[in-house]
N, CA and C atoms as an extended XYZ file, in Angstrom:
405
Properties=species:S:1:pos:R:3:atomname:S:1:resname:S:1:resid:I:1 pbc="F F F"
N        18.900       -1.228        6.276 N   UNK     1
C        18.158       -1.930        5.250 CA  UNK     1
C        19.102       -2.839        4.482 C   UNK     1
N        18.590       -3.926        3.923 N   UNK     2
C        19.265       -4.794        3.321 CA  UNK     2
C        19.677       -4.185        1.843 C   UNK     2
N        20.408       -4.492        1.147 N   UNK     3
C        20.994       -5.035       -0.419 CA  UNK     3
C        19.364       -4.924       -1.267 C   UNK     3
N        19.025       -6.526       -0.696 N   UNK     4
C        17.711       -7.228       -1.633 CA  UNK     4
C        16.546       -6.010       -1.431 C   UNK     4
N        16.161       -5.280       -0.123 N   UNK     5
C        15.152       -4.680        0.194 CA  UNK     5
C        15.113       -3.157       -0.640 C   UNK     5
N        16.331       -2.715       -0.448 N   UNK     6
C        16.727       -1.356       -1.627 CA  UNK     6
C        16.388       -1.863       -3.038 C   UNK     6
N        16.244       -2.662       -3.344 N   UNK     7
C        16.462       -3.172       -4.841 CA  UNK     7
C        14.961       -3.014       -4.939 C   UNK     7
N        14.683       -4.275       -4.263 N   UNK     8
C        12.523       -3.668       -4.130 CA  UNK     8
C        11.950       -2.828       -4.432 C   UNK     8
N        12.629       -1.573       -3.435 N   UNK     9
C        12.196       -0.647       -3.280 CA  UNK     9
C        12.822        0.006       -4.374 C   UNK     9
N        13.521       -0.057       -5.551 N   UNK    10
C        13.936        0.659       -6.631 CA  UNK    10
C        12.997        0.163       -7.550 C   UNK    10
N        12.699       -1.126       -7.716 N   UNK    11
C        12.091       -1.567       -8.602 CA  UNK    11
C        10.504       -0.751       -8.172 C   UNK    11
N         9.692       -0.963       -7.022 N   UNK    12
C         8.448       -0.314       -6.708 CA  UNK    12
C         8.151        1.133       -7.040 C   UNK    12
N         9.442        1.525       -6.498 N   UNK    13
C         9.750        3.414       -7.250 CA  UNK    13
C         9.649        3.573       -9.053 C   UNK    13
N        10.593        2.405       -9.199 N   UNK    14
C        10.101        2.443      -11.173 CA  UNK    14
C         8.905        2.082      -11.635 C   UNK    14
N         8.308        1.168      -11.176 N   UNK    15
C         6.745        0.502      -11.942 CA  UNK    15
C         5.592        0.880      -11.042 C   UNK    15
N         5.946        0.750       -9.685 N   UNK    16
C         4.895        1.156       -9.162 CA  UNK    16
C         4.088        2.689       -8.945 C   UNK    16
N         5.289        3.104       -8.458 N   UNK    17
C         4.840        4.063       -7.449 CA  UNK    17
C         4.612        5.596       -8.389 C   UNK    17
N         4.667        5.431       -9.839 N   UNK    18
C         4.207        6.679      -10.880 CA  UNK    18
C         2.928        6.208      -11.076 C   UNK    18
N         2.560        5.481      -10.984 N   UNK    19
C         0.763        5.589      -11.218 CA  UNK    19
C         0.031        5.971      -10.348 C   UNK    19
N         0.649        6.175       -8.763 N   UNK    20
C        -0.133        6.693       -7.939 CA  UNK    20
C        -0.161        7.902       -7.953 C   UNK    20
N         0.139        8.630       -8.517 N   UNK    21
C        -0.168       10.227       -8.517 CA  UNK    21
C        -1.235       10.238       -9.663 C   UNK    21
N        -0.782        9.455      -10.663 N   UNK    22
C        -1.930        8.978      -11.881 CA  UNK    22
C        -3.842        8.691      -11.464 C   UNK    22
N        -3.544        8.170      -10.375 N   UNK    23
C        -4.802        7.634       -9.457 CA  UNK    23
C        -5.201        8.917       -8.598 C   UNK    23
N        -4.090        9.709       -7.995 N   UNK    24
C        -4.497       10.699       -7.458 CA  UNK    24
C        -4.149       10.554       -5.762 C   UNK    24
N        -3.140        9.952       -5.817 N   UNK    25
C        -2.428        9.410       -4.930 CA  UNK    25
C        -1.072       10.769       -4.335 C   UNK    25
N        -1.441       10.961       -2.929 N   UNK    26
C        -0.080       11.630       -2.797 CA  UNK    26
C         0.683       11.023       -1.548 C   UNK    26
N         1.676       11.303       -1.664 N   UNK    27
C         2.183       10.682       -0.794 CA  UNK    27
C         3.693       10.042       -0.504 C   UNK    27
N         4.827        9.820        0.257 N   UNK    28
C         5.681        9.368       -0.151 CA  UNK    28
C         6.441        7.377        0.281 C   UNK    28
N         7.045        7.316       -0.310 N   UNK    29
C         7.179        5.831        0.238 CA  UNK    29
C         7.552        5.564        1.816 C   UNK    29
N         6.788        4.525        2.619 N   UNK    30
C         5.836        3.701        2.314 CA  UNK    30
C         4.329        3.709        2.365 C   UNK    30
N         3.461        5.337        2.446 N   UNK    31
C         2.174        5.479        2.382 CA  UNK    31
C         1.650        6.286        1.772 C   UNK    31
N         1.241        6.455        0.988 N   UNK    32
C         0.096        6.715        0.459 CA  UNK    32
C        -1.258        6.922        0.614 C   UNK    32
N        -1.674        8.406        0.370 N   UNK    33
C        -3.378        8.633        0.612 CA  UNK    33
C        -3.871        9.346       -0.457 C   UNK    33
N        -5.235        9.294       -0.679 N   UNK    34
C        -5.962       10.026       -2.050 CA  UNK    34
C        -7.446       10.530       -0.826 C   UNK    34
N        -7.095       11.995       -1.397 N   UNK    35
C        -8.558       12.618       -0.156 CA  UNK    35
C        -9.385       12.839       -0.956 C   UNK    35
N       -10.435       12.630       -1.161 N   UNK    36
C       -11.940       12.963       -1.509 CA  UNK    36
C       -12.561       13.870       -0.565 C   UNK    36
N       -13.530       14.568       -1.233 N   UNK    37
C       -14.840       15.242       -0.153 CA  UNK    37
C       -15.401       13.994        0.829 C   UNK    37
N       -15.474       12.837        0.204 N   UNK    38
C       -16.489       12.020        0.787 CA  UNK    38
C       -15.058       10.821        1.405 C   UNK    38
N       -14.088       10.547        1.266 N   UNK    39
C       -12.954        9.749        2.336 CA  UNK    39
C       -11.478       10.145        1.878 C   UNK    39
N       -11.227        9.603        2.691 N   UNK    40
C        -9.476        8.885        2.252 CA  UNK    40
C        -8.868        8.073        1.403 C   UNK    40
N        -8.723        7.460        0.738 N   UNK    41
C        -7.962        5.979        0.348 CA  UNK    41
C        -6.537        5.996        0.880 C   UNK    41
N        -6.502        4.733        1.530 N   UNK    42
C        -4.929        4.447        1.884 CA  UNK    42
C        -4.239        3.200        1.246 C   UNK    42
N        -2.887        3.513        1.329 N   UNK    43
C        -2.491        2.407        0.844 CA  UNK    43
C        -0.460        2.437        1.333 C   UNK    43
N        -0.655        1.394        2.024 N   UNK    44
C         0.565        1.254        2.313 CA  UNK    44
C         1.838        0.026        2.283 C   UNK    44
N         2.601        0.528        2.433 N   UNK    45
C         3.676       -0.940        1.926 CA  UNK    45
C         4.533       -1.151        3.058 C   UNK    45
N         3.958       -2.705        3.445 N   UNK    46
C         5.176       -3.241        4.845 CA  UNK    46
C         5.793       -4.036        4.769 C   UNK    46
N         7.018       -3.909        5.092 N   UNK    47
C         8.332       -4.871        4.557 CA  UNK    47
C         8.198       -6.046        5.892 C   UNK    47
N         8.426       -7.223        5.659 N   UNK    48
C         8.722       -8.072        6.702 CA  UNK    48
C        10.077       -7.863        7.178 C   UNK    48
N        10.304       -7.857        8.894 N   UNK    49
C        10.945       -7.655        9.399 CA  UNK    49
C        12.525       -8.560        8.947 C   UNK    49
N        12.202       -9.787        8.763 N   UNK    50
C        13.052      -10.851        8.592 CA  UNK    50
C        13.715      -10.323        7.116 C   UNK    50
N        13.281       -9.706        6.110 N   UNK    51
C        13.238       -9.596        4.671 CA  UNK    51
C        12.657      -10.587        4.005 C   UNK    51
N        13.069      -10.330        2.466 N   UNK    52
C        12.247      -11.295        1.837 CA  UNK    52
C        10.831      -10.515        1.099 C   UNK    52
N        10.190      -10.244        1.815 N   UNK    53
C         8.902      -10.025        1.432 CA  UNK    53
C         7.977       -8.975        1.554 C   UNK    53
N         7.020       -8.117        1.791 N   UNK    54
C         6.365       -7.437        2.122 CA  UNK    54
C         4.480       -7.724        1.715 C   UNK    54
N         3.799       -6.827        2.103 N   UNK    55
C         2.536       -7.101        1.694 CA  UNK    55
C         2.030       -5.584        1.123 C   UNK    55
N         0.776       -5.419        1.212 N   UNK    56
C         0.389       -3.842        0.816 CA  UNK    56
C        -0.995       -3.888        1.431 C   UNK    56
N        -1.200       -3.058        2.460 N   UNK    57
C        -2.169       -3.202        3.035 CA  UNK    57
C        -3.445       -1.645        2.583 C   UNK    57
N        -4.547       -1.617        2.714 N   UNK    58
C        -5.374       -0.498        1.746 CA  UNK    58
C        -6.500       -0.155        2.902 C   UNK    58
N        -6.875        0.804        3.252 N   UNK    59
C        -7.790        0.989        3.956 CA  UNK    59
C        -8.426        2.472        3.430 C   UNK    59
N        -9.455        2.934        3.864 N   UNK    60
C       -10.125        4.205        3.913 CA  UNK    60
C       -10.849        5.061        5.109 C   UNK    60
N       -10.754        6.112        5.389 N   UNK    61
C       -11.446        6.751        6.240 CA  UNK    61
C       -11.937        7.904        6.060 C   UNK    61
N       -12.714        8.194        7.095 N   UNK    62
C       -13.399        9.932        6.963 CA  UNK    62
C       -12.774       10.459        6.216 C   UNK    62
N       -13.240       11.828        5.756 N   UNK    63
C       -12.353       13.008        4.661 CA  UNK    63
C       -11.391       14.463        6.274 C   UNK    63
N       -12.151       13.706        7.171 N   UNK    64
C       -11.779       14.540        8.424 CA  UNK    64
C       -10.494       14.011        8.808 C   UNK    64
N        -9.938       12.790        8.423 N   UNK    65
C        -8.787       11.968        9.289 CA  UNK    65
C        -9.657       10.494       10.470 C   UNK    65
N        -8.571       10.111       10.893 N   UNK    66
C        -9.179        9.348       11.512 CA  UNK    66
C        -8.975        9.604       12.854 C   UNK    66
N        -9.838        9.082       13.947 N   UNK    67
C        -9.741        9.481       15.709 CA  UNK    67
C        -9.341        7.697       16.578 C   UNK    67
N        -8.456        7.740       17.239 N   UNK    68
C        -8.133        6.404       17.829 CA  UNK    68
C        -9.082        5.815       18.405 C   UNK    68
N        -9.135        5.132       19.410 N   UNK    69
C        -9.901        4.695       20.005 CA  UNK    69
C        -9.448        5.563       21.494 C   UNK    69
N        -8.449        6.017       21.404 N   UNK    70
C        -7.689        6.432       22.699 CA  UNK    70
C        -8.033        8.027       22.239 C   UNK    70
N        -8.569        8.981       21.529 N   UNK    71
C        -9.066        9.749       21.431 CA  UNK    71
C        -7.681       10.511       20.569 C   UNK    71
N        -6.776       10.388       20.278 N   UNK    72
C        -5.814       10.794       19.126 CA  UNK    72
C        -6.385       11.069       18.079 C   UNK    72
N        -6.275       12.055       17.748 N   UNK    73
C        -6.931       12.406       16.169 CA  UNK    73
C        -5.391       12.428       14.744 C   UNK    73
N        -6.051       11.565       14.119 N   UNK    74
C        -4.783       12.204       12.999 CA  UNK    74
C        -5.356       12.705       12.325 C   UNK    74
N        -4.922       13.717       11.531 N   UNK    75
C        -5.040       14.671       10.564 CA  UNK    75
C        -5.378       13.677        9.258 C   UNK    75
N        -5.789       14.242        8.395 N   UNK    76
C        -6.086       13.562        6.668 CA  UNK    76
C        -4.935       13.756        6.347 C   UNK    76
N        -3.409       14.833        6.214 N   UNK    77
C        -2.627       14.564        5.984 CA  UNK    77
C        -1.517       13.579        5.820 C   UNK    77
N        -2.095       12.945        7.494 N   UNK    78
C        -0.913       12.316        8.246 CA  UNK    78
C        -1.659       10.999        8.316 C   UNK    78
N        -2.122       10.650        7.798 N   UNK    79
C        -3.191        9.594        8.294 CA  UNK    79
C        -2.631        7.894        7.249 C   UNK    79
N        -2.442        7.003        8.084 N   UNK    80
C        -1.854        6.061        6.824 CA  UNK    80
C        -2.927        4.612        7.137 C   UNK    80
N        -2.525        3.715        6.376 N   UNK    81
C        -3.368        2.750        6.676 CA  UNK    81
C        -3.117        2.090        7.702 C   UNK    81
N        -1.962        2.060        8.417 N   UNK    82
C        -1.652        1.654        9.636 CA  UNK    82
C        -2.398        1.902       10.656 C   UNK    82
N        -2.750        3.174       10.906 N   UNK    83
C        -3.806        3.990       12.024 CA  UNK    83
C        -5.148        3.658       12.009 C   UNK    83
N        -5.294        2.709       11.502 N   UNK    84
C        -7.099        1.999       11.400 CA  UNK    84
C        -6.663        0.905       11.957 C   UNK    84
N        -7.346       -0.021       12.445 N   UNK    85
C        -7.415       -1.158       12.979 CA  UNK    85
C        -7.103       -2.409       12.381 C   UNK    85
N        -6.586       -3.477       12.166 N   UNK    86
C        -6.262       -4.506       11.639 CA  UNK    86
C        -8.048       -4.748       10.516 C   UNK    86
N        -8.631       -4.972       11.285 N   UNK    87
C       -10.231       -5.494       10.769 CA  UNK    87
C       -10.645       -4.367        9.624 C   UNK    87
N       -10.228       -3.396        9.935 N   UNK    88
C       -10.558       -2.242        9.117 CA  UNK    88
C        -9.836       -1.918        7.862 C   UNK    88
N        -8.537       -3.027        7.666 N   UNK    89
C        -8.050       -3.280        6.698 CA  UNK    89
C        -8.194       -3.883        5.997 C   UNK    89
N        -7.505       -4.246        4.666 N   UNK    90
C        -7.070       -5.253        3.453 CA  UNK    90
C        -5.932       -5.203        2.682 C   UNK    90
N        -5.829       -6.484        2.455 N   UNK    91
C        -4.252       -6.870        1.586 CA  UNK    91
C        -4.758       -6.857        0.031 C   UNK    91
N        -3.587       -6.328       -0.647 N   UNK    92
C        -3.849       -6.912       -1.794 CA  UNK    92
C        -2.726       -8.250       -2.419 C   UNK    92
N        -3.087       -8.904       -3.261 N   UNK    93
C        -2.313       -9.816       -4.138 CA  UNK    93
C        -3.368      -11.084       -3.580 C   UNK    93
N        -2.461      -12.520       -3.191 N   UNK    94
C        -3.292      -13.795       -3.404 CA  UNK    94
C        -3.477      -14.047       -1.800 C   UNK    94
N        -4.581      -14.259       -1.827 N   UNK    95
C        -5.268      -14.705       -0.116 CA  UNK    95
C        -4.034      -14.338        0.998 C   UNK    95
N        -3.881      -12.948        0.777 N   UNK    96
C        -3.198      -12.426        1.927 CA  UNK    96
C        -1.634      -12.783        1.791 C   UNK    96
N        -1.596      -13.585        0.795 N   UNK    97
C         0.015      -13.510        0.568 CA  UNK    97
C         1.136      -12.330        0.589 C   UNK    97
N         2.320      -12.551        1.295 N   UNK    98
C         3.281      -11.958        0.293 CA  UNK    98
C         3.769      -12.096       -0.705 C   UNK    98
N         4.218      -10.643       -0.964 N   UNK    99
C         4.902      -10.408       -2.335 CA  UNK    99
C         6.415      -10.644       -2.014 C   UNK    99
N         6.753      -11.676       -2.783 N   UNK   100
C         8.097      -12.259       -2.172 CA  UNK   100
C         9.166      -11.867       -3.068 C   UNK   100
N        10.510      -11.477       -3.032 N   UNK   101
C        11.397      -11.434       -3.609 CA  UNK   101
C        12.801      -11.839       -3.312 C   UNK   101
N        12.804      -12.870       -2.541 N   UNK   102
C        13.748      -13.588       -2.085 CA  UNK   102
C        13.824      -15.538       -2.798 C   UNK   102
N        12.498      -15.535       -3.670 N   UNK   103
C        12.546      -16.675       -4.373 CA  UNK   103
C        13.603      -16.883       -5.624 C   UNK   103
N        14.252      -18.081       -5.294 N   UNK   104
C        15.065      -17.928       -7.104 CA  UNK   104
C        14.178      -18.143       -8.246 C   UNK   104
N        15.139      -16.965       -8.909 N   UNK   105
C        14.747      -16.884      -10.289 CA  UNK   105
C        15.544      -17.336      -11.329 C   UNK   105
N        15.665      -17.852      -12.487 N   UNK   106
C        16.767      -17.875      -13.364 CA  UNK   106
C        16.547      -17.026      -14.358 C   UNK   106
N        15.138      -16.431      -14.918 N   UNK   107
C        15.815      -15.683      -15.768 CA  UNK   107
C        14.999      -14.042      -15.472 C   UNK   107
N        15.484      -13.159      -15.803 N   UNK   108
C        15.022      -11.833      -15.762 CA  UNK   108
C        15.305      -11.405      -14.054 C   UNK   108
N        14.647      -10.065      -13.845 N   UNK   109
C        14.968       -9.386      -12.217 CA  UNK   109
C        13.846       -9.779      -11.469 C   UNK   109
N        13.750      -10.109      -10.471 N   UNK   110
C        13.039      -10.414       -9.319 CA  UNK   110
C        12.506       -9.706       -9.070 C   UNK   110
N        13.120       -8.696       -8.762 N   UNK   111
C        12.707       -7.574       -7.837 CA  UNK   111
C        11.665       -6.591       -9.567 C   UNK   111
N        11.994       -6.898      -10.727 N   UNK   112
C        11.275       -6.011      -11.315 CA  UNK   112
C         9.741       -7.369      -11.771 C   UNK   112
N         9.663       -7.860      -11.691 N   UNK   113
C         8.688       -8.960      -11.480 CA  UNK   113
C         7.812       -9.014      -10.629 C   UNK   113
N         8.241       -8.874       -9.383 N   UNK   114
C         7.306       -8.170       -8.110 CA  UNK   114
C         6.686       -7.258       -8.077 C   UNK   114
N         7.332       -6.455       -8.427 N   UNK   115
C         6.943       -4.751       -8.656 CA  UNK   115
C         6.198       -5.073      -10.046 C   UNK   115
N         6.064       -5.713      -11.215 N   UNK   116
C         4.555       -6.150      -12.007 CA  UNK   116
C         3.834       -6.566      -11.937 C   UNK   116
N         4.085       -7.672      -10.629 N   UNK   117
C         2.994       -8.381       -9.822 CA  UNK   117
C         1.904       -7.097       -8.985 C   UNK   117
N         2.712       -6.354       -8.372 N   UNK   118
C         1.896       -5.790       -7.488 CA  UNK   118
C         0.939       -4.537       -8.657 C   UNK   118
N         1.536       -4.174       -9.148 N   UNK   119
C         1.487       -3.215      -10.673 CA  UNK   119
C         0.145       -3.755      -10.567 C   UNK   119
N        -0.446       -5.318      -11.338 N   UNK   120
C        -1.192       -6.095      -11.675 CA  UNK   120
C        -2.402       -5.956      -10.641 C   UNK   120
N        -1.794       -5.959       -9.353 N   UNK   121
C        -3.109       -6.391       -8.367 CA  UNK   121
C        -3.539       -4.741       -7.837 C   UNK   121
N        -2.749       -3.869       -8.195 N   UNK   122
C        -3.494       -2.347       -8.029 CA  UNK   122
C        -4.900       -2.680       -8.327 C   UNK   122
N        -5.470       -3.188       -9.255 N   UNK   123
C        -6.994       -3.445       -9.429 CA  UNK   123
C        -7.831       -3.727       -8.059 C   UNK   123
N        -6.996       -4.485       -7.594 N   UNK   124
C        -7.963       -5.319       -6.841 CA  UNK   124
C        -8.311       -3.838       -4.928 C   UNK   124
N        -7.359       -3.097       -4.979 N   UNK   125
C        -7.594       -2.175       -3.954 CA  UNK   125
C        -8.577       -1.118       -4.839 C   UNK   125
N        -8.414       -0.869       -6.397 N   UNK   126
C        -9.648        0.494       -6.914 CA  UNK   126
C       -11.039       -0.261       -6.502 C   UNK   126
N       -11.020       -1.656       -6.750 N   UNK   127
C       -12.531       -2.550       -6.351 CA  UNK   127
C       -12.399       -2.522       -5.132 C   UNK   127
N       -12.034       -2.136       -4.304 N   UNK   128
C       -12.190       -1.998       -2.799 CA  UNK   128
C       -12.298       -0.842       -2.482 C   UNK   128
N       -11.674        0.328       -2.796 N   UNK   129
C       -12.541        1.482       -2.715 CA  UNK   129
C       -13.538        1.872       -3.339 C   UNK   129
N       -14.125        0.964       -4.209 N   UNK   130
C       -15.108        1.514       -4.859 CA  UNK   130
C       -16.399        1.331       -4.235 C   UNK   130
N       -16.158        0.639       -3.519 N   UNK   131
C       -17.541        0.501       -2.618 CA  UNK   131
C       -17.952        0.553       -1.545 C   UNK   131
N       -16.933        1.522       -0.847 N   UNK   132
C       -16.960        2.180        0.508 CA  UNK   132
C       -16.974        3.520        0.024 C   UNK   132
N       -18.062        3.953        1.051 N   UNK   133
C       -17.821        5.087        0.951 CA  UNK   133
C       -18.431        5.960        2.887 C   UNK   133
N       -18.313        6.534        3.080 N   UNK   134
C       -18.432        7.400        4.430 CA  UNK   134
C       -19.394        8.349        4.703 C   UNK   134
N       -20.188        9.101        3.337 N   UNK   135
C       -21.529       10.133        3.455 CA  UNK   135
C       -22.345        9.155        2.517 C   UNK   135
């Protein structure tokens, strides 16, 4: 891992990632799930390969786990937003953008700016689970 990408990920560990237990979130970095009687919520964080950036992708499924298409079952434990299908997903922040932290800044931390950005757009995945639901 890079320098810049640890830093991210310090900053996401400070602002972000204590409200998800707050939400009801368990889980450790980079996924996250919240089980209900009635689904899942997922929510996960993918770094671009190149660095620089990442996105946060949110999905939900059964309260059973989810089953592949290839007949793999994952558990509700083990289950992340990755294991659903591209279509069956969503990003949060601006029309699918990344969350970039490789832009200059001159004043304040980058990396803790990002991590308020994303802080900020947590909204926009509770309005996306709020209106799925599975029973």
């Amino acid at each position: 891992m890079s320098l810049e990408r640890d830093k991210m990920i310090s900053s996401l560990k400070d602002i972000v990632i204590p409200s998800l237990p707050e939400r009801g979130f368990k889980g450790t970095f980079p996924h996250f799930r919240r089980v209900t009687e009635k689904k899942i919520d997922l929510l996960t964080f993918q770094f671009d390969k190149y660095g620089g950036g990442f996105i946060i992708e949110i999905a939900d499924c059964p309260p059973e786990g989810h089953i592949h298409h290839w007949g793999e079952k994952v558990p509700p434990n083990k289950v992340t937003a990755h294991d659903l299908h591209p279509n069956n997903r969503q990003r949060i922040g601006d029309k699918d953008e990344w969350f970039r932290y490789d832009k200059r800044t001159f004043f304040g931390n980058i990396y803790d700016k990002v991590a308020h950005e994303v802080f900020k757009n947590l909204s926009q995945a509770d309005d996306y689970w709020s209106i799925t639901d599975f029973r």
